[in-house]
N, C-alpha and C positions, 0 to 999 in steps of 0.2 A: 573422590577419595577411593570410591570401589574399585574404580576403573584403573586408578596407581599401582593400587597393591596386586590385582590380577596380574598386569602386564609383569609388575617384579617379579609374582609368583613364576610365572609363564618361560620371563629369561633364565629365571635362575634354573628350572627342570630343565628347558632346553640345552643350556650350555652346559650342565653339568659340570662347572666349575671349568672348563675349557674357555680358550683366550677365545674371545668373541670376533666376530668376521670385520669390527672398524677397526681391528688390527691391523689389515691388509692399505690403513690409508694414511702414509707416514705423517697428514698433516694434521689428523683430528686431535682434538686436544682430551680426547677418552682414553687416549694410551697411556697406561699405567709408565712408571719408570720402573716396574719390574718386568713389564711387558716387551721393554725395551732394551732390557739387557738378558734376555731369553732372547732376542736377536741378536745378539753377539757371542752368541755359541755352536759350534761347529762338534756334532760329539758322534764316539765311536760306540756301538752295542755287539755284543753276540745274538747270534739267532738267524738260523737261515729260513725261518719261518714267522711271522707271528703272531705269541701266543700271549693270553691277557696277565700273566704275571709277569713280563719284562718293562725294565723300568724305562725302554726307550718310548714306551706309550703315554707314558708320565710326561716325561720329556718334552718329548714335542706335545702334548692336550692340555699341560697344568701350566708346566714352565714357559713353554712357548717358544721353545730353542731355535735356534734359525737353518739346522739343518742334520745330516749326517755323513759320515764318512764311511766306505766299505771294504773290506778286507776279504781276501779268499786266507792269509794265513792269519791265527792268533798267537802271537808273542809270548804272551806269558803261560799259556796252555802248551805252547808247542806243539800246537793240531792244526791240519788243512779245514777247509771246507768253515773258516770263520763265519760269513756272511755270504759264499758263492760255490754253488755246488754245480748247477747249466743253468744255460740263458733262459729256461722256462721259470724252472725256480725264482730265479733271480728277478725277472721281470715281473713274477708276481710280489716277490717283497716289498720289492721297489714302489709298485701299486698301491700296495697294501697300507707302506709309510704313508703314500699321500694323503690316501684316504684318511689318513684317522683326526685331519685337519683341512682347513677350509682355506690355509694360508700355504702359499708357495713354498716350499722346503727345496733349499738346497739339496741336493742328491749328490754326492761326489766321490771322486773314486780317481786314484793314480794309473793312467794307464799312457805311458811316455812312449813304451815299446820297447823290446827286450829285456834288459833286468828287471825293472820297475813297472810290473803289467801285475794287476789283481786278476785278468781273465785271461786265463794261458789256455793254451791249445786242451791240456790233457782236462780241460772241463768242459771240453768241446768251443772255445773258439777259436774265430780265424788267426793264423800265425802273425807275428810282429816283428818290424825288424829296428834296432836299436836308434837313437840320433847319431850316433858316430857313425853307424852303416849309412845313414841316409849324406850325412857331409861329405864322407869320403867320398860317394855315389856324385854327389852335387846336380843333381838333377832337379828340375823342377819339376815335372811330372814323376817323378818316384816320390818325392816328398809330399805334393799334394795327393797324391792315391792313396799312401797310407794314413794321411792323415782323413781323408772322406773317408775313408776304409772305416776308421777307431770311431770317428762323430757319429756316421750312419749306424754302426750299433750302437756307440752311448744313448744314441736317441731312441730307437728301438727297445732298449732294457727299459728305458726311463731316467736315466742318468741326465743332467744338465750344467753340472760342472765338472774340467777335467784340469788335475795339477799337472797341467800340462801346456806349453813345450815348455824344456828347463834350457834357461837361459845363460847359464853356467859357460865362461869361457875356460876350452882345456888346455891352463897353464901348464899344470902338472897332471901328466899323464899317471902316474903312479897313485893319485888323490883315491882313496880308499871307499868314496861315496861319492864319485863323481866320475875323469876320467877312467878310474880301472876295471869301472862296470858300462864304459860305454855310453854316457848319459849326455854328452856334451857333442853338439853338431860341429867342434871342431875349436882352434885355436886363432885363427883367425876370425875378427870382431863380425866383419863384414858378412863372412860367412852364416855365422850365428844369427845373424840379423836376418837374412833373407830365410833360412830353414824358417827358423820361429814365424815368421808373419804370413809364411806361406802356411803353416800350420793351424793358426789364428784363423788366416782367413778362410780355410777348412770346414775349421769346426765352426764358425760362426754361421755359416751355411745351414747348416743343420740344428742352428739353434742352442749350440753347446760354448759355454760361458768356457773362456781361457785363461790361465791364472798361469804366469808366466812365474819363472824363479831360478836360485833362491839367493833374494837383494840381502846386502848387496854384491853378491859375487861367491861363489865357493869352492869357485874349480882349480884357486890356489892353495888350499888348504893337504894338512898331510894327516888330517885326524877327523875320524868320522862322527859329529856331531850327534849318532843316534849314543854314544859311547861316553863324551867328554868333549870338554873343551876345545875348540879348533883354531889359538891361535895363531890370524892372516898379518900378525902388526908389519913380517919382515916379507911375505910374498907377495901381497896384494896391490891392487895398483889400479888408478883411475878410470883405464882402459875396462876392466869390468863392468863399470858403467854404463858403458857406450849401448849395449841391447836395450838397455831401461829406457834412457835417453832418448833412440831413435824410435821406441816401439810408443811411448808412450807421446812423445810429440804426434807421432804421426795416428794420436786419438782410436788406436783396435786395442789397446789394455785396458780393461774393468779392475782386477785382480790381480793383485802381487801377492805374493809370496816370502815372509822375511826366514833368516837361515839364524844357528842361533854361534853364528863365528864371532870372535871377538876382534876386536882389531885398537892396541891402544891410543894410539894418534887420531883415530875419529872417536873413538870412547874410552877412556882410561878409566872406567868403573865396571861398565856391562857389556854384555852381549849383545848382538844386532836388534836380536826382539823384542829387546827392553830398555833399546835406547833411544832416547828423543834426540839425541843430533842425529841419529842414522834415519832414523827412521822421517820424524818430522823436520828435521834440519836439511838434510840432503835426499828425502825420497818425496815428502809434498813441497819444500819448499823450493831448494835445486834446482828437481827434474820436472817440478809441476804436477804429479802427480794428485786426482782429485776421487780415483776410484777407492773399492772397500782392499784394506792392507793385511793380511790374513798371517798370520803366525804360523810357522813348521809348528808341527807337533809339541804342543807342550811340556809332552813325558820322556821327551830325550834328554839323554842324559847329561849333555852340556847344562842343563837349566835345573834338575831337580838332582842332580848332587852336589850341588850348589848355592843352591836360592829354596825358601817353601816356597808353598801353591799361593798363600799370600802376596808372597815380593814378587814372584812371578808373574801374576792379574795385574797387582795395579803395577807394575812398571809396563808391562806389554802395553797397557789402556792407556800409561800418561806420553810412553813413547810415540803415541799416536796409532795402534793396531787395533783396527776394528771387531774383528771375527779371531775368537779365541779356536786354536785347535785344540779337541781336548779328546782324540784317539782311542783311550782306555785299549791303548795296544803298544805301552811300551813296560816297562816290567813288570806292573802290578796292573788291577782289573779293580773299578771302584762304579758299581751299583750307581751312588749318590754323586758322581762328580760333576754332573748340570746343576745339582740342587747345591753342591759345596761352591761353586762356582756363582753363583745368582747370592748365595748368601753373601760369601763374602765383598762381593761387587756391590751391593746394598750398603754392607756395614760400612764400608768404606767412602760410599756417596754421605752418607749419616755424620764420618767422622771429620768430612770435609776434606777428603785425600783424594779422590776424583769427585770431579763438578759433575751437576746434571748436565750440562753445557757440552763438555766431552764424550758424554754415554749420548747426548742428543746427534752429534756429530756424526757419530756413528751407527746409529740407526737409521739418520736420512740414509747415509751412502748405501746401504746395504740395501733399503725398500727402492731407492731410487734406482739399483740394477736389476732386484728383483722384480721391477714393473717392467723391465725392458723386454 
């Protein structure tokens, strides 16, 4: 009986209320189901340093969050240097996060090349050149170099996830978050398809998880999703598909990436992120698809001028979306929004609105890439 209460005493000082290390084994049957929907969060912090009052320390040692995302600009501050000030700094943050947990965290970061780069030249790194320069180029040696180029320092900082390559075919050149920043290796399927896999195969080299995007398609759209609504009902077309299709047949996609377009004719209620025929009807069932399904950004404004953070979670979770993005970089900036997140994902397993069964689903897929 002595020997009981020591040992409890003993775990409880040592973990200090921190998620315990048989977290790391998706099959033990110790794992809380809050332990497991703290792996279904993806979240964004300020702090290019840190220090013991930020709540992203919370985060990942109490909540058990599955990872973070990093920004060089903050949205709602309207200030540089969000989370990347040079790759020394940086590399020690990045350190620093892992340290504070004994379980693999997602590290992530958008760096596609040209518009979409969090480490631009003027914080001292090396230059990038867009996916549209790389199509146009059509090279395969131009497109593998910059992509070894981008893995070889993700890996270096510490980074192991990249939203990157975007697999967005450029219907419309004029598309306001797609073709007229450059984002799309071209308008041809074919094309698309060889940049991306050559870039895939890049980063995989080096150890860097590719999360292709954004399904299902948004390079027909004329309205930029960080803004509003982006209905594709009259541009979009099956052909967008074809990169998902061939990329994921051909077994190098772990990670997708859902876009939050509508489109009536595949959904006449919601958006991509929150829709089960899009998502589970046509992305695992369709194309086969068996890897983690990660949601854009949650705090765009397609989704919360429109829906709360309630209808938002549980339709992402029932459409079949694993890994919540939850940025805290699109207009407001919310401390508590891993802990609003885990709550309400709880209350909602409680009220019988998502099964354990569904939040199970989703925590194998995630441990099972995070072992890879």
């Amino acid at each position: 009986m002595k020997k009981t209460t020591i040992a409890c005493l003993f775990l409880l000082l040592f973990f200090g209320g921190k998620i315990p290390d048989n977290h790391l084994n998706p099959h033990s049957d110790e794992i809380s189901l809050r332990e497991k929907i703290g792996e279904m969060l993806l979240i964004g912090f300020r702090g290019t340093t840190i220090t013991p009052d930020m709540h992203i320390i919370h985060d990942i040692q109490n909540i058990g969050i599955s990872g973070v995302i990093l920004f060089d600009y903050d949205v709602p501050n309207k200030k540089h240097h969000r989370n990347i000030e040079n790759a020394p700094q940086l590399k020690k943050l990045i350190s620093d996060l892992q340290s504070l947990t004994d379980r693999k965290l997602f590290i992530a970061i958008d760096r596609e090349g040209g518009k979409v780069n969090r480490l631009k030249e003027r914080y001292g790194f090396p230059k990038t050149v867009s996916a549209q320069y790389l199509g146009k180029t059509d090279h395969e040696d131009t497109t593998r170099y910059y992509a070894q180029q981008t893995a070889i320092l993700l890996k270096e900082l510490g980074f192991n996830l990249n939203f990157a390559p975007c697999t967005d075919l450029n219907i419309n050149p004029d598309c306001p978050v797609i073709g007229k920043i450059g984002r799309s290796f071209g308008r041809d399927t074919a094309k698309v398809i060889r940049h991306a896999l050559w870039w895939i195969e890049e980063q995989a080299k080096e150890g860097i998880l590719s999360c292709i995007k954004h399904f299902p398609g948004h390079g027909s759209s004329t309205v930029d999703t960080h803004l509003g609504i982006a209905d594709i009902t009259h541009t979009w077309s099956e052909e967008e598909l074809a990169p998902y299709r061939y990329l994921i047949k051909k077994d190098v996609v772990k990670m997708v990436m859902t876009s939050h377009i509508f489109h009536e004719k595949l959904d006449s209620e919601y958006p991509a992120t929150m829709s089960q025929p899009i998502l589970t009807g046509i992305l695992r069932e369709q194309l086969g698809f068996n890897g983690i399904i990660i949601t854009d950004d949650l705090a765009m404004g397609a989704l919360t001028e429109n829906y709360t953070l309630e209808e938002i979670i549980e339709k992402s979770i029932l459409a079949g979306a694993d890994l919540l993005c939850l940025s805290n970089n699109g207009t407001t900036y919310d401390p508590h929004i891993a802990q609003k997140a885990i709550d309400i994902i709880l209350n909602m397993v409680k009220e019988h609105k998502i099964s354990e069964e569904r939040i199970n689903e989703s925590y194998k897929r995630i441990m099972k890439i995070k072992a890879m």
